[in-house]
Biopython code that builds the backbone (N, CA, C, O; Angstrom):
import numpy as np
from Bio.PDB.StructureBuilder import StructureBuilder

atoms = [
    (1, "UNK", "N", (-42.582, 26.237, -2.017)),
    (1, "UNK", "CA", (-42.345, 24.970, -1.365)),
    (1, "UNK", "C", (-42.654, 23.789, -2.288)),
    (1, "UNK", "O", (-42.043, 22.726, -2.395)),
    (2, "UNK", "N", (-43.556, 24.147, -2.818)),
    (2, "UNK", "CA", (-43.921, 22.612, -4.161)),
    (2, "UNK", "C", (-42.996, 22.536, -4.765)),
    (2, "UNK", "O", (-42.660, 21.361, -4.909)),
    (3, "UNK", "N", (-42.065, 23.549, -5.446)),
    (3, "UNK", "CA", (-41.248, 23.060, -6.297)),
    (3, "UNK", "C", (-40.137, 22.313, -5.451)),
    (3, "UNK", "O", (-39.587, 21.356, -5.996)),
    (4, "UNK", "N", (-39.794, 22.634, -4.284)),
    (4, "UNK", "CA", (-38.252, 21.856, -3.861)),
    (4, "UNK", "C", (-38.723, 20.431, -3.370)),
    (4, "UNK", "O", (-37.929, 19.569, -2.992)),
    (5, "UNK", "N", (-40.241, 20.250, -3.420)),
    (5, "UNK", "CA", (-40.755, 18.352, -3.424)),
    (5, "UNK", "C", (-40.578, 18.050, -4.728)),
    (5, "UNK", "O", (-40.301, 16.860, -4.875)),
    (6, "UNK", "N", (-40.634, 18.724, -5.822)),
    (6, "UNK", "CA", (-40.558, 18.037, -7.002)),
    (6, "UNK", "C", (-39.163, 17.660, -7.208)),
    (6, "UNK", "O", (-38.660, 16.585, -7.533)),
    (7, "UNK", "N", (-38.522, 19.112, -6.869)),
    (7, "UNK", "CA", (-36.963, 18.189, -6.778)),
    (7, "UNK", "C", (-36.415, 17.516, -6.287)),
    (7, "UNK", "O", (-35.387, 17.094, -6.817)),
    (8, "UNK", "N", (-36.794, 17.088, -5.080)),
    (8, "UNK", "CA", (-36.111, 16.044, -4.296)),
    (8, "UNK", "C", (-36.815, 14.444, -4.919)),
    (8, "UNK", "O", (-37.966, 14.087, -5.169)),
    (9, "UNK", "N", (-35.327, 13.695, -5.010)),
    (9, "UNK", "CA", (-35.349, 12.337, -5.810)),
    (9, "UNK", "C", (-36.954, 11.497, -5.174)),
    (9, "UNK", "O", (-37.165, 11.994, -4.068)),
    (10, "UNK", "N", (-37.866, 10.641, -5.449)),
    (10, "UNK", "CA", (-38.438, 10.065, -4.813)),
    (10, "UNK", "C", (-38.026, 8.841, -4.535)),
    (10, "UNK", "O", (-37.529, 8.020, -5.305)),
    (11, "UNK", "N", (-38.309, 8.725, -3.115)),
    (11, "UNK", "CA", (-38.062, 7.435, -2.585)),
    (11, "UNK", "C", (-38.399, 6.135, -3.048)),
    (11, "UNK", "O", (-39.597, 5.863, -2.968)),
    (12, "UNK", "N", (-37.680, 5.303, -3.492)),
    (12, "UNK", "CA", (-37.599, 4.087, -3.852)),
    (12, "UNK", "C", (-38.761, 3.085, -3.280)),
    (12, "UNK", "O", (-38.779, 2.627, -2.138)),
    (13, "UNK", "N", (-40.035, 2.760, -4.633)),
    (13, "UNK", "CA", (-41.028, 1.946, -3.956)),
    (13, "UNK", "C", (-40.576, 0.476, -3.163)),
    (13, "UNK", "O", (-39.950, -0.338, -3.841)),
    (14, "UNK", "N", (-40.884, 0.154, -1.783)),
    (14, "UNK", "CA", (-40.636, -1.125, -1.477)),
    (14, "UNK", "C", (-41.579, -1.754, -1.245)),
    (14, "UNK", "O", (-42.636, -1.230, -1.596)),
    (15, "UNK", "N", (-41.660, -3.040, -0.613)),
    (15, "UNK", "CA", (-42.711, -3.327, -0.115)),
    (15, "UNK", "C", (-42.538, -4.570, 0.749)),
    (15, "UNK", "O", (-41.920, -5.588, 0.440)),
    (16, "UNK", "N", (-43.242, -4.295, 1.983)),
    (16, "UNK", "CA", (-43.136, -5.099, 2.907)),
    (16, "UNK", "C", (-44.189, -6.500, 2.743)),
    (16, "UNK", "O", (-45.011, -6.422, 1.830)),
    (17, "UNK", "N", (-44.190, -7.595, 3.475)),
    (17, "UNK", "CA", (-44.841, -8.595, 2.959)),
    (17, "UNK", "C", (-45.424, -8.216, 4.236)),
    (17, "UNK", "O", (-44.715, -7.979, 5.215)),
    (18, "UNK", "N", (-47.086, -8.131, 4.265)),
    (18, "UNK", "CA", (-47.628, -7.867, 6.065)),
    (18, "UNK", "C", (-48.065, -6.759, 6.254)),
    (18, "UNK", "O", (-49.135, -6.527, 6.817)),
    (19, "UNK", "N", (-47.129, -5.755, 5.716)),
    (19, "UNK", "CA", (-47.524, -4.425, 6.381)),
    (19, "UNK", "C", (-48.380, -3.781, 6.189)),
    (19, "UNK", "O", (-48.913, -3.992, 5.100)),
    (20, "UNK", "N", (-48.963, -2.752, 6.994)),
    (20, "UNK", "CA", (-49.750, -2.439, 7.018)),
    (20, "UNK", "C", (-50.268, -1.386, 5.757)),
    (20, "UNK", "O", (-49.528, -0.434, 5.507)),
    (21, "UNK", "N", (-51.405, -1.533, 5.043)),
    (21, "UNK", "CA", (-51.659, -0.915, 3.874)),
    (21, "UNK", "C", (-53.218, 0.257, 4.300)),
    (21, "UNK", "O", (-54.250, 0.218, 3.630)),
    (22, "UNK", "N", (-53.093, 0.852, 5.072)),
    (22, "UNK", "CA", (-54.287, 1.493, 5.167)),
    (22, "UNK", "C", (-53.687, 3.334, 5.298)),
    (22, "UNK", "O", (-54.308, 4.379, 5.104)),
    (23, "UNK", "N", (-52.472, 3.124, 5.640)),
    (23, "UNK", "CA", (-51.747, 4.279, 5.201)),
    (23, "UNK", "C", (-51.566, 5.183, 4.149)),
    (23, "UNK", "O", (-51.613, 6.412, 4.092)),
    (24, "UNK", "N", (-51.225, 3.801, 2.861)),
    (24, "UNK", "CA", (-51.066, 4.261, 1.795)),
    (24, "UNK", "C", (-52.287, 4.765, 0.486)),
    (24, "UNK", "O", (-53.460, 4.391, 0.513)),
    (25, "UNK", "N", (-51.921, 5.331, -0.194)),
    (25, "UNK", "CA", (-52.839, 5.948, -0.690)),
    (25, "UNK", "C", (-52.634, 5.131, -2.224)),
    (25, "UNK", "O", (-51.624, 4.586, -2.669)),
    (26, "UNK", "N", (-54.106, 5.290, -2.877)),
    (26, "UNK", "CA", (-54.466, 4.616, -4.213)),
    (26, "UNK", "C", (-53.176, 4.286, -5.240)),
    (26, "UNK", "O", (-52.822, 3.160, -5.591)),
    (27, "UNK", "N", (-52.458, 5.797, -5.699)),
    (27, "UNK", "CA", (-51.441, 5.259, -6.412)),
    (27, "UNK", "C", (-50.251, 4.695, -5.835)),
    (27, "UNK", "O", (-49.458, 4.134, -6.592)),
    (28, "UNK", "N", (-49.904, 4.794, -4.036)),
    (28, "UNK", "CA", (-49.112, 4.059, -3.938)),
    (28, "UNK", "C", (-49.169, 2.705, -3.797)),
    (28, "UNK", "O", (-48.190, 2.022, -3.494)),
    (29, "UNK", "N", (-50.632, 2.139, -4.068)),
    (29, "UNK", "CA", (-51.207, 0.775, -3.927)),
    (29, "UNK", "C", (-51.168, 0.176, -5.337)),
    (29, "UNK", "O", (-50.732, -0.964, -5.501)),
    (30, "UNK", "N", (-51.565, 0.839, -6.246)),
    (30, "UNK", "CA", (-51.095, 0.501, -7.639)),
    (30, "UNK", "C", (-49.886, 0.962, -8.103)),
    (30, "UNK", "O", (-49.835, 1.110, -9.324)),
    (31, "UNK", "N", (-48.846, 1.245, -7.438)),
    (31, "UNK", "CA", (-47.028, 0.994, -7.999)),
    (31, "UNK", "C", (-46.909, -0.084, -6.908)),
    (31, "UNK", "O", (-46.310, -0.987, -7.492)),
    (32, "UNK", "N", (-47.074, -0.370, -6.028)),
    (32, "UNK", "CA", (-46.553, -1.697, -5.123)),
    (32, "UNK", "C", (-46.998, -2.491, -6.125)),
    (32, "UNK", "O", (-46.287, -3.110, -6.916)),
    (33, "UNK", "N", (-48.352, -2.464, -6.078)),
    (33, "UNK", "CA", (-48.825, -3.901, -7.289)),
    (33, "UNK", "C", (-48.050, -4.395, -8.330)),
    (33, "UNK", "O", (-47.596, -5.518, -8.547)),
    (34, "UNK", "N", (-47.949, -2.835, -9.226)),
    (34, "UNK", "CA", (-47.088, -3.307, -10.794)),
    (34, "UNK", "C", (-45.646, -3.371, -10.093)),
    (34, "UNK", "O", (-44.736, -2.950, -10.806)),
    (35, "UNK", "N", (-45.282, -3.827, -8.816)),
    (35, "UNK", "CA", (-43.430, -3.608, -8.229)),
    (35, "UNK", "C", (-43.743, -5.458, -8.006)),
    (35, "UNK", "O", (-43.266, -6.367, -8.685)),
    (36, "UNK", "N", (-44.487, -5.540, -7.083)),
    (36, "UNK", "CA", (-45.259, -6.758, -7.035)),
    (36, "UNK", "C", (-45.356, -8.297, -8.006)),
    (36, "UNK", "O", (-45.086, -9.491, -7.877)),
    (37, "UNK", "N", (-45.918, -7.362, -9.006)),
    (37, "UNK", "CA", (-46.112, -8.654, -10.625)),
    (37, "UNK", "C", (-44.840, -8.275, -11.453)),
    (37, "UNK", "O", (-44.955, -9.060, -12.394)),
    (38, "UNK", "N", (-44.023, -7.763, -11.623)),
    (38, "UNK", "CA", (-42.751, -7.762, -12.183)),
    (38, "UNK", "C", (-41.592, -8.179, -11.052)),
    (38, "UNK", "O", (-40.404, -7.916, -11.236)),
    (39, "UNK", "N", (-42.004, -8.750, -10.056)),
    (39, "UNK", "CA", (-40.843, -9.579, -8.586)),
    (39, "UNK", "C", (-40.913, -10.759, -9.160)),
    (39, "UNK", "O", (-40.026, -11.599, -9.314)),
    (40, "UNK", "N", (-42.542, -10.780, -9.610)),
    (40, "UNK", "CA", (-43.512, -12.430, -9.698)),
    (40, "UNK", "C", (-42.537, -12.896, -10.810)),
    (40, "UNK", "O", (-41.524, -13.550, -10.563)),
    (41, "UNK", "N", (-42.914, -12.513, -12.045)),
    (41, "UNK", "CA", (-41.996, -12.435, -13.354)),
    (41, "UNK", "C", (-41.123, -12.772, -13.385)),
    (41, "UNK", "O", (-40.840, -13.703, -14.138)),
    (42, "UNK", "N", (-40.027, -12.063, -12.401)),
    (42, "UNK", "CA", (-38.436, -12.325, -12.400)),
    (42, "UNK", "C", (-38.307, -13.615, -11.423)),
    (42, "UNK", "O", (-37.238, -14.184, -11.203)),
    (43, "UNK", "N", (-39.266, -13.901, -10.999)),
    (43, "UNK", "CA", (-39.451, -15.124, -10.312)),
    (43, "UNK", "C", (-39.706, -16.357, -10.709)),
    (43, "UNK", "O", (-39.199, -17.318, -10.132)),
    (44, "UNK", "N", (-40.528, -16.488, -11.750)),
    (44, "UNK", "CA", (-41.005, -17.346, -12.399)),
    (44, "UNK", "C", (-40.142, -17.512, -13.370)),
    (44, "UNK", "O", (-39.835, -18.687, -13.574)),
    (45, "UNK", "N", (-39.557, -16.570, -14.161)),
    (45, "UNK", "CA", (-38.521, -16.632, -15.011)),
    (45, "UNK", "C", (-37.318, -17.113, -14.707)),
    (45, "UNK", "O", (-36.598, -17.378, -15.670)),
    (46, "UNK", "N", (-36.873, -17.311, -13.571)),
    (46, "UNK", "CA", (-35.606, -17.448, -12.602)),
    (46, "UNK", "C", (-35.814, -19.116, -12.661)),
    (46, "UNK", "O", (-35.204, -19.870, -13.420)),
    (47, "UNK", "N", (-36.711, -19.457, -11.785)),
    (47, "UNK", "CA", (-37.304, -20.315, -11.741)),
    (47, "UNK", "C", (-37.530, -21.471, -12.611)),
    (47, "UNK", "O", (-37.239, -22.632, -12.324)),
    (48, "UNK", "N", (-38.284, -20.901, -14.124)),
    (48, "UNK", "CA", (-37.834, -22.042, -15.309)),
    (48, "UNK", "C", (-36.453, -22.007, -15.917)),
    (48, "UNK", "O", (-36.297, -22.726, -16.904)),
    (49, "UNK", "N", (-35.746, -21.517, -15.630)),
    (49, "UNK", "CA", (-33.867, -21.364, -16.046)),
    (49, "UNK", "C", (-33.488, -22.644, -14.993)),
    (49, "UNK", "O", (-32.755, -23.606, -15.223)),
    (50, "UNK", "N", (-34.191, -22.342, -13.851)),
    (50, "UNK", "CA", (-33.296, -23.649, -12.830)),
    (50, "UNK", "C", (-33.852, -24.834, -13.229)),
    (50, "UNK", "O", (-33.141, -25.816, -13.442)),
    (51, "UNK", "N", (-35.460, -24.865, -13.398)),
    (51, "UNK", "CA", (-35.987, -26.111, -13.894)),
    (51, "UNK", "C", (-35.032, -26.600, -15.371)),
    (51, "UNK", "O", (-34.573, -27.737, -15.475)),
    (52, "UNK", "N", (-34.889, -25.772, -16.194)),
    (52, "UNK", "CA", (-34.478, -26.335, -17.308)),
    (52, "UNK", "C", (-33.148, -26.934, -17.244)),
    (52, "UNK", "O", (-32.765, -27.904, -17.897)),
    (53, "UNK", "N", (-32.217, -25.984, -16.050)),
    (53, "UNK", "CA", (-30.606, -26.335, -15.949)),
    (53, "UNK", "C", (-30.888, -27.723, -15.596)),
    (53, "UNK", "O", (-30.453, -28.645, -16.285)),
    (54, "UNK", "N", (-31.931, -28.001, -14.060)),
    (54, "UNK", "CA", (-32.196, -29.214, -13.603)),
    (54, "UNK", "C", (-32.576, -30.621, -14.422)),
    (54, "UNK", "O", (-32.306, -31.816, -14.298)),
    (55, "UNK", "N", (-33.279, -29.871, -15.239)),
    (55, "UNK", "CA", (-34.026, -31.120, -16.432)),
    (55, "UNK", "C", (-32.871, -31.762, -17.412)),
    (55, "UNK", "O", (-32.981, -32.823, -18.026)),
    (56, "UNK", "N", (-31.992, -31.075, -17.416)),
    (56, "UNK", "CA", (-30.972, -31.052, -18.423)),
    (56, "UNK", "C", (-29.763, -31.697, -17.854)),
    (56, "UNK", "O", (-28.846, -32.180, -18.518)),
    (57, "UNK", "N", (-29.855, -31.655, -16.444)),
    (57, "UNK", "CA", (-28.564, -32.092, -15.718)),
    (57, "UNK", "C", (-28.907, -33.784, -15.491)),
    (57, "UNK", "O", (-28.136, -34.740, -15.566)),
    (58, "UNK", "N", (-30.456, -33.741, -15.169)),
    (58, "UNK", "CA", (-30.979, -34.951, -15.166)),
    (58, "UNK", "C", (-31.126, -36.201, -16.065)),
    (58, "UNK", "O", (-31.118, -37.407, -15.819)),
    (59, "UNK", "N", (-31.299, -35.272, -17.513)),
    (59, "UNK", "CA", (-31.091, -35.929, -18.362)),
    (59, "UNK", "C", (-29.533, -36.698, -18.396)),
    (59, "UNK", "O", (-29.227, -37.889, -18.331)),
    (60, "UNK", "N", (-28.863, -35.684, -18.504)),
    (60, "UNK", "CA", (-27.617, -36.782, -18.781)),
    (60, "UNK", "C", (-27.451, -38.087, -17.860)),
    (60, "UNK", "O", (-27.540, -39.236, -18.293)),
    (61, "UNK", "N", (-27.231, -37.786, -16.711)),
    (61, "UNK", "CA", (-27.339, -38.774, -15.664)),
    (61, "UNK", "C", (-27.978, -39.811, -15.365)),
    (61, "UNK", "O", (-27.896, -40.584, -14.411)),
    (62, "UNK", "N", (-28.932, -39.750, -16.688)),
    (62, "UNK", "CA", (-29.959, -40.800, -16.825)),
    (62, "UNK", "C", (-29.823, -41.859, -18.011)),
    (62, "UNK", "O", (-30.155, -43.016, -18.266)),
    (63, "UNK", "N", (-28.995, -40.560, -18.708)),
    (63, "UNK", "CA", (-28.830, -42.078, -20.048)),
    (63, "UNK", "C", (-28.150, -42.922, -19.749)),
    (63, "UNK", "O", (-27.991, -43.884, -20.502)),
]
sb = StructureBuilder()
sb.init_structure("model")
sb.init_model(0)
sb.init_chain("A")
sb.init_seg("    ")
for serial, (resi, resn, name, xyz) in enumerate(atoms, 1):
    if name == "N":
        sb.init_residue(resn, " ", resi, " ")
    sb.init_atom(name, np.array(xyz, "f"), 0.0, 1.0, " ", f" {name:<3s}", serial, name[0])
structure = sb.get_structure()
């Protein structure tokens, strides 16, 4: 029986904003985390692309 869990694909980490975390167990609390700070990342990174498009759009409109 262990081996046909190893073969089956694992389910895709998600993560709910709220939910309840007393379920999950240690390493699934540290892959939410590192799923977590690489959302943050692509967030922040996203984020200074619009600031810069914005800063840049502003500029012209200003000279």
């Amino acid at each position: 029986m262990a081996f046909e869990d190893e073969d089956r694909p694992r389910k895709k980490i998600t993560h709910e904003i709220g939910q309840d975390l007393s379920l999950l167990s240690l390493e699934e609390l540290t892959e939410r985390i590192a799923l977590l700070h690489s959302e943050i990342a692509r967030l922040e990174e996203a984020a200074g692309k619009k600031r810069a498009s914005r800063d840049a759009a502003n500029s012209i409109f200003k000279s």
